[in-house]
KOLGU-4560 file (N, C-alpha, C; in nm, 3 decimals, padded with zeros to 5 digits):
<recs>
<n_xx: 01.746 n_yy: 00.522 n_zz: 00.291 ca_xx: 01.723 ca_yy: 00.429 ca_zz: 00.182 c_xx: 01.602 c_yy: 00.341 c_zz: 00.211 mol: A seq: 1 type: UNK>
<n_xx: 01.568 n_yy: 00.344 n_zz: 00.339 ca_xx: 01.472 ca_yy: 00.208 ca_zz: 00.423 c_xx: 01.321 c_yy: 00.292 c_zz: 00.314 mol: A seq: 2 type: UNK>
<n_xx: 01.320 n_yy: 00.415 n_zz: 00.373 ca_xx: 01.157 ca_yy: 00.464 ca_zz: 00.352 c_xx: 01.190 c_yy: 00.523 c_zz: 00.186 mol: A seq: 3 type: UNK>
<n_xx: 01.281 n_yy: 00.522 n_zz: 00.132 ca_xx: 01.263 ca_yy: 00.522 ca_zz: -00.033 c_xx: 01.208 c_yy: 00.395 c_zz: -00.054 mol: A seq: 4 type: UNK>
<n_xx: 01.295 n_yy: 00.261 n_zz: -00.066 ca_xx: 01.239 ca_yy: 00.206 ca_zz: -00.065 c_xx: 01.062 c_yy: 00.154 c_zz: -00.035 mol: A seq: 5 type: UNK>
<n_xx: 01.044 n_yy: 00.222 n_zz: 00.042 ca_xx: 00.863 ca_yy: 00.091 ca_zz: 00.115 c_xx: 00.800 c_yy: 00.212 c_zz: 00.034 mol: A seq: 6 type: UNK>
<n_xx: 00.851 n_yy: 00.345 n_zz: 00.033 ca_xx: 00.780 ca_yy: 00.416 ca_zz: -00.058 c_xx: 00.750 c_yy: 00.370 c_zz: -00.179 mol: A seq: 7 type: UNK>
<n_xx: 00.854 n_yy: 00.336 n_zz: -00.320 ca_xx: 00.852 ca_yy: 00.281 ca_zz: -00.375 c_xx: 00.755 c_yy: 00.176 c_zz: -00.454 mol: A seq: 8 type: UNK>
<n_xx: 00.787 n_yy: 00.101 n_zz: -00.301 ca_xx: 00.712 ca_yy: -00.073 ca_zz: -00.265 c_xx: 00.558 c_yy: 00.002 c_zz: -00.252 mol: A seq: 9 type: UNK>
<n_xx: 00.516 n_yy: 00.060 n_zz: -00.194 ca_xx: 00.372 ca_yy: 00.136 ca_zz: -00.195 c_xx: 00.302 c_yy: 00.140 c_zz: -00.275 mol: A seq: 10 type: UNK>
<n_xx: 00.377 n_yy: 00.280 n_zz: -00.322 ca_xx: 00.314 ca_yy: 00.324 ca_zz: -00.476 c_xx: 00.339 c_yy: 00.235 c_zz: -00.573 mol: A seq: 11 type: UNK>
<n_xx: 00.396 n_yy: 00.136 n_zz: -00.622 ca_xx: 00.377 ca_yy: 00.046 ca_zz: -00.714 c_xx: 00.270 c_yy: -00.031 c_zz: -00.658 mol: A seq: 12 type: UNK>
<n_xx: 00.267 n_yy: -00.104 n_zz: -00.562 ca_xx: 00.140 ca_yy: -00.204 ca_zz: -00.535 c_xx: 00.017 c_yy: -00.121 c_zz: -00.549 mol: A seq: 13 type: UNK>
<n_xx: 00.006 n_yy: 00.025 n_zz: -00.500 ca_xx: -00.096 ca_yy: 00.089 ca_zz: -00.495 c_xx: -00.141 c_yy: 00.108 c_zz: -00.652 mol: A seq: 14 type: UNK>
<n_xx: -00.021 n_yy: 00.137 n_zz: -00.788 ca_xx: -00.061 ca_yy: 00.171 ca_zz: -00.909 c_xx: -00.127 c_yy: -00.010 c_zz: -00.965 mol: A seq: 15 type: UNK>
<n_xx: -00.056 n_yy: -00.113 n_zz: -00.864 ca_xx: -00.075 ca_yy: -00.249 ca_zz: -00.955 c_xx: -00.268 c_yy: -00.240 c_zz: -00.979 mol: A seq: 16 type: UNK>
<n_xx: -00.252 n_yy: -00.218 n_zz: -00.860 ca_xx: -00.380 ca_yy: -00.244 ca_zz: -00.739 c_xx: -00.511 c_yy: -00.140 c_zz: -00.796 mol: A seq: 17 type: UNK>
<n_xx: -00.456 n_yy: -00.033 n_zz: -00.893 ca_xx: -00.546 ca_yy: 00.038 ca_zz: -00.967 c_xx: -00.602 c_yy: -00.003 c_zz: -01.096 mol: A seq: 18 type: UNK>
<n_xx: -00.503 n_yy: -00.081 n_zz: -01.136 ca_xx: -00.483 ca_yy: -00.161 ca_zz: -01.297 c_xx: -00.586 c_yy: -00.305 c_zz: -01.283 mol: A seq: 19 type: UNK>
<n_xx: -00.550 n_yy: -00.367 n_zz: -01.176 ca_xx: -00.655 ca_yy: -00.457 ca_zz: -01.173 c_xx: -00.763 c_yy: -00.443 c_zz: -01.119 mol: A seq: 20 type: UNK>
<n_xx: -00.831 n_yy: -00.350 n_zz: -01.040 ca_xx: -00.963 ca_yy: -00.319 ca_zz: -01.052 c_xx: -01.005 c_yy: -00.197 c_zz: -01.140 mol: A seq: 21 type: UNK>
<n_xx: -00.928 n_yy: -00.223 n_zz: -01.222 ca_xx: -00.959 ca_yy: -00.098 ca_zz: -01.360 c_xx: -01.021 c_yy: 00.033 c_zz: -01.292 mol: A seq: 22 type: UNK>
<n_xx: -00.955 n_yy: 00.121 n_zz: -01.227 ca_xx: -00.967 ca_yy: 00.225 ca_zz: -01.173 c_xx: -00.902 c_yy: 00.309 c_zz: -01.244 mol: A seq: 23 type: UNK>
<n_xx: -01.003 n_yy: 00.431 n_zz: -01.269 ca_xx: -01.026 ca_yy: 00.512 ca_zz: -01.404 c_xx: -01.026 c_yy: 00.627 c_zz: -01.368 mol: A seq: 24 type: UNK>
<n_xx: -01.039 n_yy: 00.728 n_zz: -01.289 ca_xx: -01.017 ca_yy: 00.853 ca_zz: -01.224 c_xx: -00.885 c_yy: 00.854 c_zz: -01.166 mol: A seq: 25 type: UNK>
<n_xx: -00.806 n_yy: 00.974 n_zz: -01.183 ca_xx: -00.714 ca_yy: 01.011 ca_zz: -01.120 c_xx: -00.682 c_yy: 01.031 c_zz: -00.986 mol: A seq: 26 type: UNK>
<n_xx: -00.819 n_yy: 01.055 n_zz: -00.907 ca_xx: -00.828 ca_yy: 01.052 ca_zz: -00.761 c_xx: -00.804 c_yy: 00.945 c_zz: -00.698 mol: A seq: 27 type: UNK>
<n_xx: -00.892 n_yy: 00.846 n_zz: -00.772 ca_xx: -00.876 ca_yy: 00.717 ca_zz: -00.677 c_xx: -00.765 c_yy: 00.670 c_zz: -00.724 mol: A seq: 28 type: UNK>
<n_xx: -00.747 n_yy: 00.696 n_zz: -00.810 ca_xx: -00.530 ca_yy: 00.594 ca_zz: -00.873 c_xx: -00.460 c_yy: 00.648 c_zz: -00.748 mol: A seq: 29 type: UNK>
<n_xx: -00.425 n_yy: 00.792 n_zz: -00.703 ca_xx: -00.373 ca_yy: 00.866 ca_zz: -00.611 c_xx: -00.378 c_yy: 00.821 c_zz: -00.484 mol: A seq: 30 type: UNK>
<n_xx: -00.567 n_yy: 00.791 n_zz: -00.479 ca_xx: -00.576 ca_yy: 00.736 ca_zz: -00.310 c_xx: -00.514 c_yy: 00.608 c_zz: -00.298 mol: A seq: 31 type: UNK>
<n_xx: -00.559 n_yy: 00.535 n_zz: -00.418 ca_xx: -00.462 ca_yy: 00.387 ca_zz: -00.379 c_xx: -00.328 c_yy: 00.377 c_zz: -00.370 mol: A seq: 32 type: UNK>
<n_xx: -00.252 n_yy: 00.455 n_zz: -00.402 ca_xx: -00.126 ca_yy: 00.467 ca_zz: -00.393 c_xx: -00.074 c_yy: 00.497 c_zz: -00.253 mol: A seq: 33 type: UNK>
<n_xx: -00.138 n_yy: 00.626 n_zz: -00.206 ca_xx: -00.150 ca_yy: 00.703 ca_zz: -00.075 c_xx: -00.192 c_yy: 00.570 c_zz: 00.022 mol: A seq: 34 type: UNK>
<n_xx: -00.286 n_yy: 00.522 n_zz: -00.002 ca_xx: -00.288 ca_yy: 00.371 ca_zz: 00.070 c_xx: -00.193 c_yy: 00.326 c_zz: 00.101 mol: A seq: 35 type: UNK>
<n_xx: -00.119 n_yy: 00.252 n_zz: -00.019 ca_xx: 00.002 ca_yy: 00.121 ca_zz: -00.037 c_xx: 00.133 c_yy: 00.226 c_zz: 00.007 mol: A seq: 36 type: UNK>
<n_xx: 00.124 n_yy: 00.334 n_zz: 00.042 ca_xx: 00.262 ca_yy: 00.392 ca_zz: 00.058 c_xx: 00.254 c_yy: 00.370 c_zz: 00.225 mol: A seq: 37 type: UNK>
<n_xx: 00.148 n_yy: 00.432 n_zz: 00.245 ca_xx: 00.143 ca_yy: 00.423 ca_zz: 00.443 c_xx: 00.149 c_yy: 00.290 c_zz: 00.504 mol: A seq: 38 type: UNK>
<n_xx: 00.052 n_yy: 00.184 n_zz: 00.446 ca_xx: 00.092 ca_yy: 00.040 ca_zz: 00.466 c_xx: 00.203 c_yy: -00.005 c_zz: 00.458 mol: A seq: 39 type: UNK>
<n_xx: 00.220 n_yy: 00.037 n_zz: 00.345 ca_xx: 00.367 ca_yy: -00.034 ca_zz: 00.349 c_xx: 00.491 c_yy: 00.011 c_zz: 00.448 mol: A seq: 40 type: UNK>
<n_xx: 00.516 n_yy: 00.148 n_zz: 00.482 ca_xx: 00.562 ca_yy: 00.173 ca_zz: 00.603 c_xx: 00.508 c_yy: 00.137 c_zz: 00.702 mol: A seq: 41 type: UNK>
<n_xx: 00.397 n_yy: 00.169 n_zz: 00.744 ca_xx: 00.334 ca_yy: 00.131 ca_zz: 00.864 c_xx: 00.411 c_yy: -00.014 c_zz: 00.848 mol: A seq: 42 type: UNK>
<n_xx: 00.370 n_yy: -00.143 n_zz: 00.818 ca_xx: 00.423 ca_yy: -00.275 ca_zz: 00.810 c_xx: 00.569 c_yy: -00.284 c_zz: 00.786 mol: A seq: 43 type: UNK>
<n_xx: 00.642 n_yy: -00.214 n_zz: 00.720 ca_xx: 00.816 ca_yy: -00.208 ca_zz: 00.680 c_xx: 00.841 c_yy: -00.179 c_zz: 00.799 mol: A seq: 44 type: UNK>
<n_xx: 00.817 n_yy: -00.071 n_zz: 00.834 ca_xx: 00.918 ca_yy: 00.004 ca_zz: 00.999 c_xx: 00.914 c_yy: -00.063 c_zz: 01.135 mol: A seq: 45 type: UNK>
<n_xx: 00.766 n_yy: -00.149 n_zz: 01.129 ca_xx: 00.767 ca_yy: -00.198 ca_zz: 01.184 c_xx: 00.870 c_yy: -00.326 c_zz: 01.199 mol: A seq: 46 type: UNK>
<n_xx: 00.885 n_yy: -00.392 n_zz: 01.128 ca_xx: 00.925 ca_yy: -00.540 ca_zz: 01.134 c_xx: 01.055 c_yy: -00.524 c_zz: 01.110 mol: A seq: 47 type: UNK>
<n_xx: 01.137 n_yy: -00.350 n_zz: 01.069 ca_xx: 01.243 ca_yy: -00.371 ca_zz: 01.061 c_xx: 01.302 c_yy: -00.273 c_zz: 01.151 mol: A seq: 48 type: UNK>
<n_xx: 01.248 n_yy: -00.289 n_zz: 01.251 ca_xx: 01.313 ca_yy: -00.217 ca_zz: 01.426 c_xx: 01.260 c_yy: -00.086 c_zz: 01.418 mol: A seq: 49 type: UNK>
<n_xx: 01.203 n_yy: -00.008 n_zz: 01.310 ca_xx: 01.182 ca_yy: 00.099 ca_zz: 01.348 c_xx: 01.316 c_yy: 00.224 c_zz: 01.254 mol: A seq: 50 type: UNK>
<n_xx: 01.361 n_yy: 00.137 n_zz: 01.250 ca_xx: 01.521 ca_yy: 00.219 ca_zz: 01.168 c_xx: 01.443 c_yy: 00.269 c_zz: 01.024 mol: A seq: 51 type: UNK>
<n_xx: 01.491 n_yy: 00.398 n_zz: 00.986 ca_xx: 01.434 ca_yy: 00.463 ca_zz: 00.897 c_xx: 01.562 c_yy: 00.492 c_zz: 00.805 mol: A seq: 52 type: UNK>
<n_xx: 01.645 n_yy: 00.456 n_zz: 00.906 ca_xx: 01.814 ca_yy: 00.513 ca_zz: 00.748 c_xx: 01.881 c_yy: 00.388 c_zz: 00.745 mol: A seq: 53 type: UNK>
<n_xx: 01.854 n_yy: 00.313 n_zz: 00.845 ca_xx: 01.952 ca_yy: 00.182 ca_zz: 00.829 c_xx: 01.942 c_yy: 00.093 c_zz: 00.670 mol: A seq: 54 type: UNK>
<n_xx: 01.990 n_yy: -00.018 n_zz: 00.684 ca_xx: 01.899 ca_yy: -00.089 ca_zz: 00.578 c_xx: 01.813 c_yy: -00.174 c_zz: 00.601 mol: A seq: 55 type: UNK>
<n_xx: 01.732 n_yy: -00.235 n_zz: 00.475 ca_xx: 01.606 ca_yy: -00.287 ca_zz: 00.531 c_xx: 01.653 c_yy: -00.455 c_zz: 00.515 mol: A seq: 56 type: UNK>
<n_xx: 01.593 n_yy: -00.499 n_zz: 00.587 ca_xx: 01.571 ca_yy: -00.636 ca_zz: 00.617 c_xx: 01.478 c_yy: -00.703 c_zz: 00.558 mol: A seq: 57 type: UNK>
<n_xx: 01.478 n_yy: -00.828 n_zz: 00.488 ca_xx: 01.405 ca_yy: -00.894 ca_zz: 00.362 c_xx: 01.249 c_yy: -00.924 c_zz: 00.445 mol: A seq: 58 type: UNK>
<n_xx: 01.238 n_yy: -00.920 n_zz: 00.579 ca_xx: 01.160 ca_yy: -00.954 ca_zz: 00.662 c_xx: 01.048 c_yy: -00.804 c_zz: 00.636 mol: A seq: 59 type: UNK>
<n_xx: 01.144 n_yy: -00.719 n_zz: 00.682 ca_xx: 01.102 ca_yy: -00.606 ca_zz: 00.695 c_xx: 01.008 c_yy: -00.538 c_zz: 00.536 mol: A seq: 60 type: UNK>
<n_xx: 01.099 n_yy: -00.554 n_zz: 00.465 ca_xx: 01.020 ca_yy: -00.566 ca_zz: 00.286 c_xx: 00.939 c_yy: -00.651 c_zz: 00.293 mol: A seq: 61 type: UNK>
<n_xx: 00.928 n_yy: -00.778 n_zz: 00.350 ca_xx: 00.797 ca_yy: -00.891 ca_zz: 00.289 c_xx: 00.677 c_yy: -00.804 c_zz: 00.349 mol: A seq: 62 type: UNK>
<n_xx: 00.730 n_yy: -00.765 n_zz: 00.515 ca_xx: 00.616 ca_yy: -00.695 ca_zz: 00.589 c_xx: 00.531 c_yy: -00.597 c_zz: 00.506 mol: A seq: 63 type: UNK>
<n_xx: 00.607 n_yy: -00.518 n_zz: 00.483 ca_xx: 00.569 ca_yy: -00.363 ca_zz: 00.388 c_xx: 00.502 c_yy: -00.464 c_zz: 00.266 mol: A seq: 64 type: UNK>
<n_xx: 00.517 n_yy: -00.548 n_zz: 00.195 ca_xx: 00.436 ca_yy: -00.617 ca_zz: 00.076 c_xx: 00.278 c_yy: -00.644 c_zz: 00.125 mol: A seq: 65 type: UNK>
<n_xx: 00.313 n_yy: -00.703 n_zz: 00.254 ca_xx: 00.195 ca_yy: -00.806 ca_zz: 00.291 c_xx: 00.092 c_yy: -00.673 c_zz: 00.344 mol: A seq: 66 type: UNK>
<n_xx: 00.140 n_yy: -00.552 n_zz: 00.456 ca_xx: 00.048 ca_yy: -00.494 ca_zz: 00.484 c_xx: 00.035 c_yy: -00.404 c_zz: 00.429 mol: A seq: 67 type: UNK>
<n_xx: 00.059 n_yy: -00.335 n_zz: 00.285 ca_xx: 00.020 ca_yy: -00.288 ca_zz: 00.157 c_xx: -00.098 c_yy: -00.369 c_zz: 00.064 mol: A seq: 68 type: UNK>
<n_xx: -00.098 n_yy: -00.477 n_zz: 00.058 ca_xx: -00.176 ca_yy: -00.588 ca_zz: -00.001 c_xx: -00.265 c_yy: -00.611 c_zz: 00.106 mol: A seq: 69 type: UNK>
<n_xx: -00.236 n_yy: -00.604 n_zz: 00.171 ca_xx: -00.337 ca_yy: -00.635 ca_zz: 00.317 c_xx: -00.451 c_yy: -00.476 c_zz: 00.318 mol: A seq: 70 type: UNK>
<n_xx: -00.390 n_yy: -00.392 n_zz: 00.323 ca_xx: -00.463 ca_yy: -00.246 ca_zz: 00.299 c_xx: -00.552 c_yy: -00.189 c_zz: 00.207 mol: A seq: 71 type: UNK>
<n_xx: -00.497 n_yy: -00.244 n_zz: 00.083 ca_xx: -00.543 ca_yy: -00.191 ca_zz: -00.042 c_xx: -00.670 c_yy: -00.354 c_zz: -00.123 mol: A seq: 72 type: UNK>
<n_xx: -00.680 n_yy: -00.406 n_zz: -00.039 ca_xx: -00.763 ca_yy: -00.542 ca_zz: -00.056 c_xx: -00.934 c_yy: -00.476 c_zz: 00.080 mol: A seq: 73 type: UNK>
<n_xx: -00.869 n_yy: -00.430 n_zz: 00.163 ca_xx: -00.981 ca_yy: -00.352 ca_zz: 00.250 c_xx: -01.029 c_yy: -00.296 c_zz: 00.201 mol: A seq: 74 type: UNK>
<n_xx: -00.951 n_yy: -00.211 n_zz: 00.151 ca_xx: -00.986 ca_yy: -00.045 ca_zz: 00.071 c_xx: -01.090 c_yy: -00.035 c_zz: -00.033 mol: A seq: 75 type: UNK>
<n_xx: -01.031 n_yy: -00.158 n_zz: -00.104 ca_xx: -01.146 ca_yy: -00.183 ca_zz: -00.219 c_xx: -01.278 c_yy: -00.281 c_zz: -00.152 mol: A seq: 76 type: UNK>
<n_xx: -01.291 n_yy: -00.343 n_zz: -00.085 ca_xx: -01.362 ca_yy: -00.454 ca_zz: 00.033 c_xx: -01.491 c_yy: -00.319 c_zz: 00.043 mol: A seq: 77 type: UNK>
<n_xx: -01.413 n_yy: -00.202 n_zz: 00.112 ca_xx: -01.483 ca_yy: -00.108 ca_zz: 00.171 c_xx: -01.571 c_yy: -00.036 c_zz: 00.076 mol: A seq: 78 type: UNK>
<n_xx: -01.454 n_yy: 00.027 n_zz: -00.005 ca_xx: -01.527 ca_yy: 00.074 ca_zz: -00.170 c_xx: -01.635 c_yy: 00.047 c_zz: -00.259 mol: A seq: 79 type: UNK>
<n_xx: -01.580 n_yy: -00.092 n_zz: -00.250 ca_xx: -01.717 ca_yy: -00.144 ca_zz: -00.320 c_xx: -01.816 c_yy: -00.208 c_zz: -00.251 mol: A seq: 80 type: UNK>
<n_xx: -01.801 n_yy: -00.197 n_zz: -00.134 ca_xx: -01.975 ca_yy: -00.199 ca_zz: -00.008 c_xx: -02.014 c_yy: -00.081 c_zz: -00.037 mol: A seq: 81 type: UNK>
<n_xx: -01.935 n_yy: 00.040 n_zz: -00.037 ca_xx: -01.975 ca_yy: 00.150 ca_zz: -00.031 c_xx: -02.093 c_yy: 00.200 c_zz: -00.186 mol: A seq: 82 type: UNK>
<n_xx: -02.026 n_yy: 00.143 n_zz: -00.272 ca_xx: -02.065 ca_yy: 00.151 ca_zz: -00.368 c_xx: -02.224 c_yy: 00.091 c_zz: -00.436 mol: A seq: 83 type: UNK>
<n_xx: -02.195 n_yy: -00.021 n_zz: -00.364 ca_xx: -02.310 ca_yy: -00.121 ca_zz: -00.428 c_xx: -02.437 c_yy: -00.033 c_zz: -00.324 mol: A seq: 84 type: UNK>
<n_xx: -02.431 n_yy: -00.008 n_zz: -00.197 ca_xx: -02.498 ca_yy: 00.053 ca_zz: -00.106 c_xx: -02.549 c_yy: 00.197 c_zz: -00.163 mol: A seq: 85 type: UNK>
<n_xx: -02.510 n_yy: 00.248 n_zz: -00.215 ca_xx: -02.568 ca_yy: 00.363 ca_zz: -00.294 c_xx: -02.635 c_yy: 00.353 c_zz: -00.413 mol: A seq: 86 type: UNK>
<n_xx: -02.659 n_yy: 00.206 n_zz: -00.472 ca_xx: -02.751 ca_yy: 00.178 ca_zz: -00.610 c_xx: -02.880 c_yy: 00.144 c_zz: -00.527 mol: A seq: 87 type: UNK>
</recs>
């Protein structure tokens, strides 16, 4: 239930996270998602012992929020250096 969840928690921050920088290709909607899904585990599993079937801990969810938001704020950081650098 732990990694349904942060999955979940991922891919929604990752789809929010497409909507407000009006991201318009299907690739990059995908990559941001693919982002906010690994962050958010990466950060969930962490903070909640590592347990993958147990249940999750409100600590453990804030984690998975913050380093999903924390990821997908780089991502675009990076993106759009990347971007402006090629005009």
């Amino acid at each position: 239930m732990t990694i349904f969840v942060l999955i979940l928690l991922g891919v929604s921050l990752g789809w929010l996270s497409s909507i407000l920088m009006r991201t318009e290709t299907a690739r990059a909607i995908l990559r941001q998602m693919g982002v906010g899904v690994a962050a958010a585990l990466v950060g969930g599993l962490a903070l909640n012992g590592g347990s993958m079937f147990g249940g999750l801990s409100l600590a453990g969810l804030g984690a998975g929020a913050v380093a999903a938001i924390t990821a997908l704020t780089l991502y675009h950081a990076i993106i759009t250096r990347r971007e402006e650098a090629n005009l």
